[in-house]
C-alpha positions as CSV (number, residue, x, y, z in Angstrom):
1,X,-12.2,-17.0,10.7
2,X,-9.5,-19.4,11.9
3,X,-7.8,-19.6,14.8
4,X,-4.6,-16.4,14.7
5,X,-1.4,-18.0,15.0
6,X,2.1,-16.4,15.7
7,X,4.7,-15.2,13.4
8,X,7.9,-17.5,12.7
9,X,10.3,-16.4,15.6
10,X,13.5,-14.3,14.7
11,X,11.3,-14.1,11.4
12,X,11.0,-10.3,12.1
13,X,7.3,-10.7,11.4
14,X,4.8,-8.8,13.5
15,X,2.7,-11.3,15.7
16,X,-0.9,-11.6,13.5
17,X,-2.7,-11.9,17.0
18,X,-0.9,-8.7,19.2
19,X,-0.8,-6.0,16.2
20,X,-3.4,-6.4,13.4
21,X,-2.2,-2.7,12.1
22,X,1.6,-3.6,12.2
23,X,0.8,-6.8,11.1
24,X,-1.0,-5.7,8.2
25,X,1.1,-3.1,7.1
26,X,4.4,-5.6,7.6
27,X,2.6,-7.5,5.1
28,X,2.2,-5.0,2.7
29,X,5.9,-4.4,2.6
30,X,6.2,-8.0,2.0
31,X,4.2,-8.0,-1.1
32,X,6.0,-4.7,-2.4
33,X,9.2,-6.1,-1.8
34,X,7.6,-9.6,-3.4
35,X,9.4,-11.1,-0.4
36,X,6.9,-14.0,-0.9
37,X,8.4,-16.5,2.1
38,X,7.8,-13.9,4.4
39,X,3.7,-13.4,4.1
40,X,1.3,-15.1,6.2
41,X,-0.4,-16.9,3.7
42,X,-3.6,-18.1,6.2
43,X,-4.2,-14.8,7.5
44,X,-3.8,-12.7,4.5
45,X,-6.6,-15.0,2.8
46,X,-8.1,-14.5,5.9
47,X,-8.6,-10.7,5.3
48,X,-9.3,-10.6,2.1
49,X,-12.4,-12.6,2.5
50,X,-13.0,-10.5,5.4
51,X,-12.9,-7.3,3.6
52,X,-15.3,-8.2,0.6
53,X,-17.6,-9.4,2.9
54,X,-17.8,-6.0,5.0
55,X,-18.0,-4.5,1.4
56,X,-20.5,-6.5,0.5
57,X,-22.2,-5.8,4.1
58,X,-21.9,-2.0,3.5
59,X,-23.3,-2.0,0.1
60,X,-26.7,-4.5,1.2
61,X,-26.6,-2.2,4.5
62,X,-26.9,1.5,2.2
63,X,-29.3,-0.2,-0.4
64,X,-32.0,-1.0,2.5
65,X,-31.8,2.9,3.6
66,X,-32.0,4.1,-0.1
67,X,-34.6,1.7,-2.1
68,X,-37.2,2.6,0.4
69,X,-36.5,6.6,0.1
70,X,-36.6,5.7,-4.1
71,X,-40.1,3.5,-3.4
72,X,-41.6,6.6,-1.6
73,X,-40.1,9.2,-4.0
74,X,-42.1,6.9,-7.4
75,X,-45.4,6.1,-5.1
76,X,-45.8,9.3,-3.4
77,X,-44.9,12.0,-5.9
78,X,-47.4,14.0,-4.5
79,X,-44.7,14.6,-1.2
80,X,-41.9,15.4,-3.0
81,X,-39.8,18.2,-2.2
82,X,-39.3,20.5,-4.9
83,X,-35.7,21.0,-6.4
């Protein structure tokens, strides 16, 4: 991720680096209100492509625990616990 930099002064903006949540939610209201001057272009970009990759970490993370449960359920069906 690139370096965090500070909001605009006077911009009434919530400084990216001190208060992701505030920040984060300031630019939501931004969008809403399609006040597109006042969004942090950099960062917002930022975490989008942060949040499909944690997605994308999740998903990889729960297949690993379930395919091997699924191989042992097809190659072991004698060790299955009945419904």
């Amino acid at each position: 991720m690139t370096g965090r930099k500070r909001a605009p002064h006077g911009s009434g903006a919530t400084d990216y680096d001190e208060e992701g949540d505030a920040w984060s939610q300031g630019q939501a209201r931004f969008l809403r209100a399609e006040a597109w001057s006042r969004l942090d272009i950099e960062h917002l970009a930022d975490e989008i492509a942060d949040v499909g990759r944690s997605e994308r970490h999740a998903l990889t993370s729960a297949l690993s625990v379930v395919r091997p449960h699924l191989l042992k359920r097809d190659h072991q069906p004698t060790r299955r616990i009945p419904n």
